[in-house]
mmCIF file of the C-alpha atoms, coordinates in Angstrom:
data_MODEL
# 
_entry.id   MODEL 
# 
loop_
_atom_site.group_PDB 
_atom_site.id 
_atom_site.type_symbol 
_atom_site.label_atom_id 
_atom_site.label_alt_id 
_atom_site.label_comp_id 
_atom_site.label_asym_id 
_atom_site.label_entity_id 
_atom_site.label_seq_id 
_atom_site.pdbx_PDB_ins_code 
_atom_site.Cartn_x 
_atom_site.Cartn_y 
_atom_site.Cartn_z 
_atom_site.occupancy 
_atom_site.B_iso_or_equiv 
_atom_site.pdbx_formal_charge 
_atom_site.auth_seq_id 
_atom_site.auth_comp_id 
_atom_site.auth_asym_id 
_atom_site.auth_atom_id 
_atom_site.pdbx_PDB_model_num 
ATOM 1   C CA . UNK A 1 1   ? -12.052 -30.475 42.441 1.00 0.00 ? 1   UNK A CA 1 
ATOM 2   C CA . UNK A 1 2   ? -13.233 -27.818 44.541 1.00 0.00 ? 2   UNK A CA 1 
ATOM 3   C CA . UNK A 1 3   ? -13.914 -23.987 43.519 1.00 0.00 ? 3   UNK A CA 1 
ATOM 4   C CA . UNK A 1 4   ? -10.965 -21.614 45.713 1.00 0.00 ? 4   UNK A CA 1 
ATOM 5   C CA . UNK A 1 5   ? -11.481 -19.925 48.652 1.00 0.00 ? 5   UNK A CA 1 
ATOM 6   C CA . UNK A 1 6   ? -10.503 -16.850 49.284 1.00 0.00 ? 6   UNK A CA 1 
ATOM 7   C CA . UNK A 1 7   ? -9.193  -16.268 53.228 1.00 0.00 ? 7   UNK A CA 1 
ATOM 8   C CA . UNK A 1 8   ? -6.814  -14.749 55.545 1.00 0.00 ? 8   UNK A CA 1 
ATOM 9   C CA . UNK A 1 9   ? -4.490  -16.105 58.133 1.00 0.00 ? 9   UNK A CA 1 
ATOM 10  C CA . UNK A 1 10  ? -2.724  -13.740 60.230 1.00 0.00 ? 10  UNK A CA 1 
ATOM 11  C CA . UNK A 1 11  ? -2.954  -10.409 57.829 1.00 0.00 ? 11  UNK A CA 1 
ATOM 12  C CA . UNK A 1 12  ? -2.037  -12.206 54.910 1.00 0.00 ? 12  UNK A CA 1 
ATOM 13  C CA . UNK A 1 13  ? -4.479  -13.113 52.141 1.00 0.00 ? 13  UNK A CA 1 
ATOM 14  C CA . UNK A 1 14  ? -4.542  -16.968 51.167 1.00 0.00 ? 14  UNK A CA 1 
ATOM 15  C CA . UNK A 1 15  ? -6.365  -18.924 48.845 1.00 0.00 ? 15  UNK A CA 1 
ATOM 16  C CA . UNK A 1 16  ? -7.435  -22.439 48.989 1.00 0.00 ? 16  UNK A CA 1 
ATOM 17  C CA . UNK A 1 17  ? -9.098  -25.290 47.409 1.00 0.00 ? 17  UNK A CA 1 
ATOM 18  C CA . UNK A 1 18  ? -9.316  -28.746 47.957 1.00 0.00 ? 18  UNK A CA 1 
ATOM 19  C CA . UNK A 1 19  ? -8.266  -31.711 45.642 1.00 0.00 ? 19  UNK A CA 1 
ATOM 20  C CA . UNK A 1 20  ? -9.537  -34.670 44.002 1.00 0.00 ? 20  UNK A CA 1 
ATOM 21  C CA . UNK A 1 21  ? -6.970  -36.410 46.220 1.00 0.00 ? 21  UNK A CA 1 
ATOM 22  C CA . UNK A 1 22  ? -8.344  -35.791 49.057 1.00 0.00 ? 22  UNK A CA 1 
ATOM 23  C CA . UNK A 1 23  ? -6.138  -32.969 50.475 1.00 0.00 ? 23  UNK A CA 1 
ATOM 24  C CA . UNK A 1 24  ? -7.151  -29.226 50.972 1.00 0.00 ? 24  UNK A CA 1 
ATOM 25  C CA . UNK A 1 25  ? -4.297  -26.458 49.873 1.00 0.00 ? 25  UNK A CA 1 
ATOM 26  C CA . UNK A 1 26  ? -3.651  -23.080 51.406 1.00 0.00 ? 26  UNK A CA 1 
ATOM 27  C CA . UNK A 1 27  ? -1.779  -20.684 49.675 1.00 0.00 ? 27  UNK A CA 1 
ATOM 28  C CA . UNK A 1 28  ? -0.785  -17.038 49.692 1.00 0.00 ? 28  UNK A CA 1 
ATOM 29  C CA . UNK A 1 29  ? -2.945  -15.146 47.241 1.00 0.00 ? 29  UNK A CA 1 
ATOM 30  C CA . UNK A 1 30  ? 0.174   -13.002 46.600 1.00 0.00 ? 30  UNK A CA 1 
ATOM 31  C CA . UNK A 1 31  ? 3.001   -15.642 45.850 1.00 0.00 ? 31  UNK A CA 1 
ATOM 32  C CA . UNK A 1 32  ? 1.332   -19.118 44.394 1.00 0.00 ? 32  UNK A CA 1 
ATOM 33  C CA . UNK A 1 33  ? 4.272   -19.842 42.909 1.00 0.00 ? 33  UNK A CA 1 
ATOM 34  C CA . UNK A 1 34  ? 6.087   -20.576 46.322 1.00 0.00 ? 34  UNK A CA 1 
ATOM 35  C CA . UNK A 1 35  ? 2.943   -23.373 46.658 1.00 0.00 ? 35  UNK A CA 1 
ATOM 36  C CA . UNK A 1 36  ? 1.164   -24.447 49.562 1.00 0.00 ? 36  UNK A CA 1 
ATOM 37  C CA . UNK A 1 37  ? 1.764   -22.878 53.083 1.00 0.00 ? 37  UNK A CA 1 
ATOM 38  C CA . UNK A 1 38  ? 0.209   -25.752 54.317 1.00 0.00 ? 38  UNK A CA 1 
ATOM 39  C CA . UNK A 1 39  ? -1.806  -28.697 53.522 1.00 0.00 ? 39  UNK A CA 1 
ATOM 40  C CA . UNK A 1 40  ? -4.856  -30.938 55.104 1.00 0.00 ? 40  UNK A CA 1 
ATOM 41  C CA . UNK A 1 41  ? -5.759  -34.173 54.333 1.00 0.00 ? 41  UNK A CA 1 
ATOM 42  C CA . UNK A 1 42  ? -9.965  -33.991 54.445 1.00 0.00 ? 42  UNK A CA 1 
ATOM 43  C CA . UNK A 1 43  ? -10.685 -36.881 52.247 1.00 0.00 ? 43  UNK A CA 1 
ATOM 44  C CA . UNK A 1 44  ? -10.375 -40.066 50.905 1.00 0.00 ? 44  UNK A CA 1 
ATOM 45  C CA . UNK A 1 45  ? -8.537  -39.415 47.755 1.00 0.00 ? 45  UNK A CA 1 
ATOM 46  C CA . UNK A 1 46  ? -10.658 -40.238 45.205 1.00 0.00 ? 46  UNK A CA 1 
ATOM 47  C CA . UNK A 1 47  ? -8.471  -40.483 41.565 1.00 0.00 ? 47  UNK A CA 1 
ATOM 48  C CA . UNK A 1 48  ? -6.047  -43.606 43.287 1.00 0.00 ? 48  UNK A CA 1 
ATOM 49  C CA . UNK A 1 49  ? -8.050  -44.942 46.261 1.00 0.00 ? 49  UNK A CA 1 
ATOM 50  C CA . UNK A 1 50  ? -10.548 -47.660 47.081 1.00 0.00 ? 50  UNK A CA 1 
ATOM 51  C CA . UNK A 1 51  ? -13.702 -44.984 46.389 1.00 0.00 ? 51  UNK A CA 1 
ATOM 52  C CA . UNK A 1 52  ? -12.867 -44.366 42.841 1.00 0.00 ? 52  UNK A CA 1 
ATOM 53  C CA . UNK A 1 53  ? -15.300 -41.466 41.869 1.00 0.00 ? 53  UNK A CA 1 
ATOM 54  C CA . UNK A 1 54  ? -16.146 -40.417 45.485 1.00 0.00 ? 54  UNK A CA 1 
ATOM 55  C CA . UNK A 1 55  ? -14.902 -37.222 45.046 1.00 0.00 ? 55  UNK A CA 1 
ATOM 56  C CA . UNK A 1 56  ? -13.891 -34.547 47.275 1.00 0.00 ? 56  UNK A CA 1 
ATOM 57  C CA . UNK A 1 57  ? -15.506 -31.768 45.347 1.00 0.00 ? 57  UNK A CA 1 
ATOM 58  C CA . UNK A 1 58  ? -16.804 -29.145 48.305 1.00 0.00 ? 58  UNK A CA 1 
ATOM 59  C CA . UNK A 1 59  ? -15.301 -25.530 48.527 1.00 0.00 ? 59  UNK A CA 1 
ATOM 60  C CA . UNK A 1 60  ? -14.391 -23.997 52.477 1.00 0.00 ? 60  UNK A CA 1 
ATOM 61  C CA . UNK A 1 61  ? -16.846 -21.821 54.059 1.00 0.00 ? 61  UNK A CA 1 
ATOM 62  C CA . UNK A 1 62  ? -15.308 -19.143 56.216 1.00 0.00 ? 62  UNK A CA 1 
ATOM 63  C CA . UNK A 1 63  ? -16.503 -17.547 58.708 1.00 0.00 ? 63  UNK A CA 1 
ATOM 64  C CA . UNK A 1 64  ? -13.536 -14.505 59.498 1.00 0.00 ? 64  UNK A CA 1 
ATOM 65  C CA . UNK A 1 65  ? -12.055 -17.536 62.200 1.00 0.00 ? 65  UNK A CA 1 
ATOM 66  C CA . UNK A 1 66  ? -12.621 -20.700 60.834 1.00 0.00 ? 66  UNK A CA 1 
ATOM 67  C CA . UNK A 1 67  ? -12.761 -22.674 57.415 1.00 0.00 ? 67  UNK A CA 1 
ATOM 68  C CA . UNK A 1 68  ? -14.933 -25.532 57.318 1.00 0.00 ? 68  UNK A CA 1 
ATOM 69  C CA . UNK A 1 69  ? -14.817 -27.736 55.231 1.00 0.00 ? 69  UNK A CA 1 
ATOM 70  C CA . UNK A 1 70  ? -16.517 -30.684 53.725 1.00 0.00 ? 70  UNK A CA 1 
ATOM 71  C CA . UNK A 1 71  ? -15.513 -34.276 52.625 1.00 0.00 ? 71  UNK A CA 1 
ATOM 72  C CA . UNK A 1 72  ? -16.187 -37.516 51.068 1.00 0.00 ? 72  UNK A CA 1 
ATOM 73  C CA . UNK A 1 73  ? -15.195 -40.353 52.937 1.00 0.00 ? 73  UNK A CA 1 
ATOM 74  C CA . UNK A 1 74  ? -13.048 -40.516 55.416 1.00 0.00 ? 74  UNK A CA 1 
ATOM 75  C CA . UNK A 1 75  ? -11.657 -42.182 58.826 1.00 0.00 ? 75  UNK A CA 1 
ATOM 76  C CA . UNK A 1 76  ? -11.651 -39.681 62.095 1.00 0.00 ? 76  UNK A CA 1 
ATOM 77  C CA . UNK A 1 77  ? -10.555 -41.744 65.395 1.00 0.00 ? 77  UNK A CA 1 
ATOM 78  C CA . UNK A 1 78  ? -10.297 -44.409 63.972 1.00 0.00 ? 78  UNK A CA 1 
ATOM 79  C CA . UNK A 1 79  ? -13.959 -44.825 62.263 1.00 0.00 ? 79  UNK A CA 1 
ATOM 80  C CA . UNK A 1 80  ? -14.520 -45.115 58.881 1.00 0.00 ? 80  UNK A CA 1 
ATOM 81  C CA . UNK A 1 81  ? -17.546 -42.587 57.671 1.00 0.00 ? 81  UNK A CA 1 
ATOM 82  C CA . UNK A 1 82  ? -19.533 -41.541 54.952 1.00 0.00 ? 82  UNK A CA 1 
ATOM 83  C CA . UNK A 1 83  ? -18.159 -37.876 54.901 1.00 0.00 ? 83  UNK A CA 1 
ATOM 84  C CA . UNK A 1 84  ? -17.369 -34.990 57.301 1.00 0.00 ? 84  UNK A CA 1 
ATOM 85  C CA . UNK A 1 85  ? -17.230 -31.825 57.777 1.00 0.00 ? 85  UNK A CA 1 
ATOM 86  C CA . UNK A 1 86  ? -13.723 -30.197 59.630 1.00 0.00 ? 86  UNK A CA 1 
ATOM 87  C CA . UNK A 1 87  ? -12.669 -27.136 60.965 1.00 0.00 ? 87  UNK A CA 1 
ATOM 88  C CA . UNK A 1 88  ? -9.564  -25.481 60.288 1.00 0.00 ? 88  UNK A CA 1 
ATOM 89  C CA . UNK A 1 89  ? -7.394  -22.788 61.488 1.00 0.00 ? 89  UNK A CA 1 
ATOM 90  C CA . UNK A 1 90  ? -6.615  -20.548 58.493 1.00 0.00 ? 90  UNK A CA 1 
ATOM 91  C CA . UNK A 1 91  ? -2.955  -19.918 59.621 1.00 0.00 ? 91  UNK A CA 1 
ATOM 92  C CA . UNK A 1 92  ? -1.689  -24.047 60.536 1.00 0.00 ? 92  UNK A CA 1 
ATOM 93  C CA . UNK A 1 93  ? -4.298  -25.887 58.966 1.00 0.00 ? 93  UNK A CA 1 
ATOM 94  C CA . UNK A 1 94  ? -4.600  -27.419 61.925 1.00 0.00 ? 94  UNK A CA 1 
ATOM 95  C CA . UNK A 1 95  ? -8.144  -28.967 62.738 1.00 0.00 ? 95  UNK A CA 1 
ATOM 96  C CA . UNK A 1 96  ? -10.204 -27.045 65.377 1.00 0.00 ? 96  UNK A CA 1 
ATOM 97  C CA . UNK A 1 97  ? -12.933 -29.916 65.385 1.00 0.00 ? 97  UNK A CA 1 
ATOM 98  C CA . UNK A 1 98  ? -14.101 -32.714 62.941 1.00 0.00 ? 98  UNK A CA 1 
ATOM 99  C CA . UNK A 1 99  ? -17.716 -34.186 62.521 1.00 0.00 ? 99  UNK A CA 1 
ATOM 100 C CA . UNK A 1 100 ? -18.304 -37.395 60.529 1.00 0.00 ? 100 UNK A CA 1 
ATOM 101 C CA . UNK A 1 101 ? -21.311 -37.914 59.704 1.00 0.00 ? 101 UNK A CA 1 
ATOM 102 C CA . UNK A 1 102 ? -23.053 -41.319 58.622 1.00 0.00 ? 102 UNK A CA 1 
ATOM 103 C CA . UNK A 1 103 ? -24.699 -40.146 55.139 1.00 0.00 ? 103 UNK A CA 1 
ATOM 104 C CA . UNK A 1 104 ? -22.719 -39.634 51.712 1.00 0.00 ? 104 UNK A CA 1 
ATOM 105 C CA . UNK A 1 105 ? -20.457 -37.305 50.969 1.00 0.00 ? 105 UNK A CA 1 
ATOM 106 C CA . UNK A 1 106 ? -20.239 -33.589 51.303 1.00 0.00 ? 106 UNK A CA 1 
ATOM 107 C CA . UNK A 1 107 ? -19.767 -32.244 47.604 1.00 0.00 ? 107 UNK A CA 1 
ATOM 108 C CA . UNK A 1 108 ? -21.293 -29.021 48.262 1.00 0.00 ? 108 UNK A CA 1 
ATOM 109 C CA . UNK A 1 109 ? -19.625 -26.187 49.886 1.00 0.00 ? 109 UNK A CA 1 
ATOM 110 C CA . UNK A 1 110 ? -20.736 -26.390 53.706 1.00 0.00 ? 110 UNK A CA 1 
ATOM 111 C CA . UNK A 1 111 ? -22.356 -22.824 54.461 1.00 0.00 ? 111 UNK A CA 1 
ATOM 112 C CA . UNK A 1 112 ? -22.301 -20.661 57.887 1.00 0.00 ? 112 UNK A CA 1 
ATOM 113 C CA . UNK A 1 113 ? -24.406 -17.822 59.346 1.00 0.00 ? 113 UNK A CA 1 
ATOM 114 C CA . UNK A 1 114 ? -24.046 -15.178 61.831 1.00 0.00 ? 114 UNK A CA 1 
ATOM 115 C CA . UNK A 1 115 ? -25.366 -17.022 65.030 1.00 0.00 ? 115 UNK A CA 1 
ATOM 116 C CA . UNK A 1 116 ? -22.465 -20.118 64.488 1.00 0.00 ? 116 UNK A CA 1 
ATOM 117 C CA . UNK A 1 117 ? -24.284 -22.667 62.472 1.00 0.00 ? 117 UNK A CA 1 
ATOM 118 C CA . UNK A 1 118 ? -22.703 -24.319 60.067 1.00 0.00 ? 118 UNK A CA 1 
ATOM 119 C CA . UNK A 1 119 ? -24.625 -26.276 57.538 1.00 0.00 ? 119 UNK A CA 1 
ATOM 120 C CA . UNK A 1 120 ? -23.993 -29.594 54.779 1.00 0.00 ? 120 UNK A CA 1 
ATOM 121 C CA . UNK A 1 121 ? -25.659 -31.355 52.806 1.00 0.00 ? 121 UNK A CA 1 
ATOM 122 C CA . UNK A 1 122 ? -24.850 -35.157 51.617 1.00 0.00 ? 122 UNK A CA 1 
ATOM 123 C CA . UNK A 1 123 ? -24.677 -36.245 48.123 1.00 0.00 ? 123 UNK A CA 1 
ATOM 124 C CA . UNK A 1 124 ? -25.147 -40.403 47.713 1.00 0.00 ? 124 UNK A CA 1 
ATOM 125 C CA . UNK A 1 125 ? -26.821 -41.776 45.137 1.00 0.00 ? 125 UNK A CA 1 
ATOM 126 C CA . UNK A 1 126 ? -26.593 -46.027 46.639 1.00 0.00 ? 126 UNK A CA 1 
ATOM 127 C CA . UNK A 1 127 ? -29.972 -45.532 47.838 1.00 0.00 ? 127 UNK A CA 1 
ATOM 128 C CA . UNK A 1 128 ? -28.725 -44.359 51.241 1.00 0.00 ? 128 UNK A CA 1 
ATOM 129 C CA . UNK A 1 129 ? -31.241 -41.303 52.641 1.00 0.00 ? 129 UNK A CA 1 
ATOM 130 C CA . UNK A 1 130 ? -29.454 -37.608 52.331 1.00 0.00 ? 130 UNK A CA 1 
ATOM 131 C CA . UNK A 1 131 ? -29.470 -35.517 55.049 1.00 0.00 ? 131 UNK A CA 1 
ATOM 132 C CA . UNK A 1 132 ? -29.149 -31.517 56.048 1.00 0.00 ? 132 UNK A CA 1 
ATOM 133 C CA . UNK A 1 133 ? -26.684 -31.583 58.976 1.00 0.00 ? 133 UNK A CA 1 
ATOM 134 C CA . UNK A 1 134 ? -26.736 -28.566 61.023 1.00 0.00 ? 134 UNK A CA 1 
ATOM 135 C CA . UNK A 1 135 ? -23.520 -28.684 63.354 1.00 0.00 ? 135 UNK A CA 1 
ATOM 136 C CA . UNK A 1 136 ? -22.227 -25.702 66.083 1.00 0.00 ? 136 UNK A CA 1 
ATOM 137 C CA . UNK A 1 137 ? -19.271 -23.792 64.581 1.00 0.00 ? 137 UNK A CA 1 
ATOM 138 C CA . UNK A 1 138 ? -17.240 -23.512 67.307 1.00 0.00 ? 138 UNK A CA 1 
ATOM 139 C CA . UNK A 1 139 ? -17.603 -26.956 68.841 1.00 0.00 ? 139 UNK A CA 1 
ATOM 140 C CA . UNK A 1 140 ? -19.003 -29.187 65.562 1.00 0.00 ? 140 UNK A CA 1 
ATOM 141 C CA . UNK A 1 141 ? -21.473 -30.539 67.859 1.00 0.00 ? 141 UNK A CA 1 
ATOM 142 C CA . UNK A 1 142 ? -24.908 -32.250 66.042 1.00 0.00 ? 142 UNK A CA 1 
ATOM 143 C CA . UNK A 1 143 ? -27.775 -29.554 66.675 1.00 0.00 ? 143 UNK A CA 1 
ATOM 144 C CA . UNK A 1 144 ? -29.922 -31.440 63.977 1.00 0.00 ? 144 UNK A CA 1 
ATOM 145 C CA . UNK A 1 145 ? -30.511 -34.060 61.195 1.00 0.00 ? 145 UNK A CA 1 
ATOM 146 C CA . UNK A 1 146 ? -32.815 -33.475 58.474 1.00 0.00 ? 146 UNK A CA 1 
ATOM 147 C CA . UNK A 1 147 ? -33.581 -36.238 55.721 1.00 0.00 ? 147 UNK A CA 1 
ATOM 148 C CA . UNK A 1 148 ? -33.756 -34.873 51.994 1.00 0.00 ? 148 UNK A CA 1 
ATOM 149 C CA . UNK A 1 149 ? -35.644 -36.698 49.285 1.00 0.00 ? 149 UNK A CA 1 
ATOM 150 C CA . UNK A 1 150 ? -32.934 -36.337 47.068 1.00 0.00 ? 150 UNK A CA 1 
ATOM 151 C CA . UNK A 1 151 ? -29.278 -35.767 46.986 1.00 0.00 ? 151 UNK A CA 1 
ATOM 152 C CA . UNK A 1 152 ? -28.085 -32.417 47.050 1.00 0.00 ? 152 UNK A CA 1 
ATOM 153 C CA . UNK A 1 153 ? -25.441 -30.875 44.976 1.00 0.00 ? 153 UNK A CA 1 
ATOM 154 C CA . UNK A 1 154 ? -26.285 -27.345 45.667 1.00 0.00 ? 154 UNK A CA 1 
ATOM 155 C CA . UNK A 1 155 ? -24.420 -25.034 49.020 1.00 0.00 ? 155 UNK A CA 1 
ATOM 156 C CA . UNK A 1 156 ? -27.123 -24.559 51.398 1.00 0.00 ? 156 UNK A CA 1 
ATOM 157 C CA . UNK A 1 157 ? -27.936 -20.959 51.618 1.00 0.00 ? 157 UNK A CA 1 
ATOM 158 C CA . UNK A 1 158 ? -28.855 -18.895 55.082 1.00 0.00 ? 158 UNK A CA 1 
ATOM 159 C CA . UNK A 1 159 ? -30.990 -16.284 54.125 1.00 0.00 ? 159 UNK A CA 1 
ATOM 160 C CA . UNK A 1 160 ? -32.742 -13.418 56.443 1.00 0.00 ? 160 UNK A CA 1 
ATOM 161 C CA . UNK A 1 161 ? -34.311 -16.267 58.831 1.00 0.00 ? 161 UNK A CA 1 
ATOM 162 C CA . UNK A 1 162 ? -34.146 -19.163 56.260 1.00 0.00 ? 162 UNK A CA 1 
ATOM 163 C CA . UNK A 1 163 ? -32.010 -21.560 55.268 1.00 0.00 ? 163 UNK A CA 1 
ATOM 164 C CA . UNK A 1 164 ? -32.429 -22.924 51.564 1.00 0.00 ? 164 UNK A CA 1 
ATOM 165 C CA . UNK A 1 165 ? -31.990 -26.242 50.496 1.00 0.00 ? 165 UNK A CA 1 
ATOM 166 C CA . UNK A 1 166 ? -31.975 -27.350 47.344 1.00 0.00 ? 166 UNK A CA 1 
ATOM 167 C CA . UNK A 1 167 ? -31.869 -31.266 46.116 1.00 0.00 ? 167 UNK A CA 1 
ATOM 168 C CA . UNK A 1 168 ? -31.432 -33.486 42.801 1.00 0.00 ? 168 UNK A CA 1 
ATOM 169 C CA . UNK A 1 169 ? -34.806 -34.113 42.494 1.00 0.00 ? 169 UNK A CA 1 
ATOM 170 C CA . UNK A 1 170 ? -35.946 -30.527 42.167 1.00 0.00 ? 170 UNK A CA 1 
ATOM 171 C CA . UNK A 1 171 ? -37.189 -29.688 45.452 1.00 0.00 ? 171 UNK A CA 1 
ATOM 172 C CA . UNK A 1 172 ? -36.179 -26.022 47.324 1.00 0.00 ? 172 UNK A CA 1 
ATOM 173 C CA . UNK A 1 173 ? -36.869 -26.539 51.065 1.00 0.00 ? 173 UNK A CA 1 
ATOM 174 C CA . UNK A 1 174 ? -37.174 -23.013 53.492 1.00 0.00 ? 174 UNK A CA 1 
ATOM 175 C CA . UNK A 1 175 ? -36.397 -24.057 56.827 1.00 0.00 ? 175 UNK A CA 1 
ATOM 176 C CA . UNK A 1 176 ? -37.124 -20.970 59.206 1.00 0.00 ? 176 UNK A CA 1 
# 
């Protein structure tokens, strides 16, 4: 599904990726043949489930701390949404914080800058509107909601005092 990750937890250098099944794996770079040192369910899991072809396809950002992650659909609390995006301590797995948020799924990589701001874009193609989520990195609170006029496919990119967005229907949007 996802392209690896490349991370450390504790000194030790992992690797990680999520599945098609919904679950994000977390390896040691140095011994992949002793498999996962943990696991994460993130997702719906899209080869068996209900949401046949709603993949889980987004790679983990890391930020040195944190891996954050992004996901199709997904129930958090007990509410079903659209997709998420979850922080995750690189030595348990274990989740930090988890935002769902009410567009499509997160199939690109989720993408974090300097000054804690994590940012994902949603991917639907019902006819539902896309959106740029921007989300604090250590709390996964909402700072803001942008609609796209497209899907987007493409990792956001934070560069000098821009963030790049690119979308299906051939748009790049600066945001400053």
């Amino acid at each position: 599904g996802a392209s690896p990750t490349l991370f450390t937890a504790g000194g030790t250098l992992m690797v990680g990726a999520a599945n098609k099944n919904g679950v994000f794996y977390a390896l040691r770079a140095a011994n992949l043949a002793a498999g996962p040192l943990w696991t994460r369910r993130v997702g719906d899991d899209a080869i068996a489930g209900t949401f046949r072809g709603d993949y889980d396809l987004a790679g983990a950002a890391w930020d040195n701390a944190h891996l954050f992650i992004g996901s199709n659909g997904t129930t958090i609390n007990g509410t079903r949404y659209r997709g998420s995006v979850r922080a995750l301590n690189p030595t348990t797995g274990a989740i930090n914080w988890e935002r769902g948020l009410p567009a499509g799924s997160i199939w690109a990589t989720p993408t974090v800058n300097g000054a804690g701001v994590v940012g994902a874009v949603s991917y639907d193609m019902t006819g539902a509107a896309n959106s740029l989520f921007l989300l604090n990195a250590a709390t996964g609170s909402l700072l803001a909601n942008r609609q796209l006029s497209s899907p987007a496919f493409a990792q956001p990119v934070f560069a000098d005092n821009y963030l790049l967005v690119a979308t299906a229907d051939g748009h790049l949007t600066a945001l400053h």
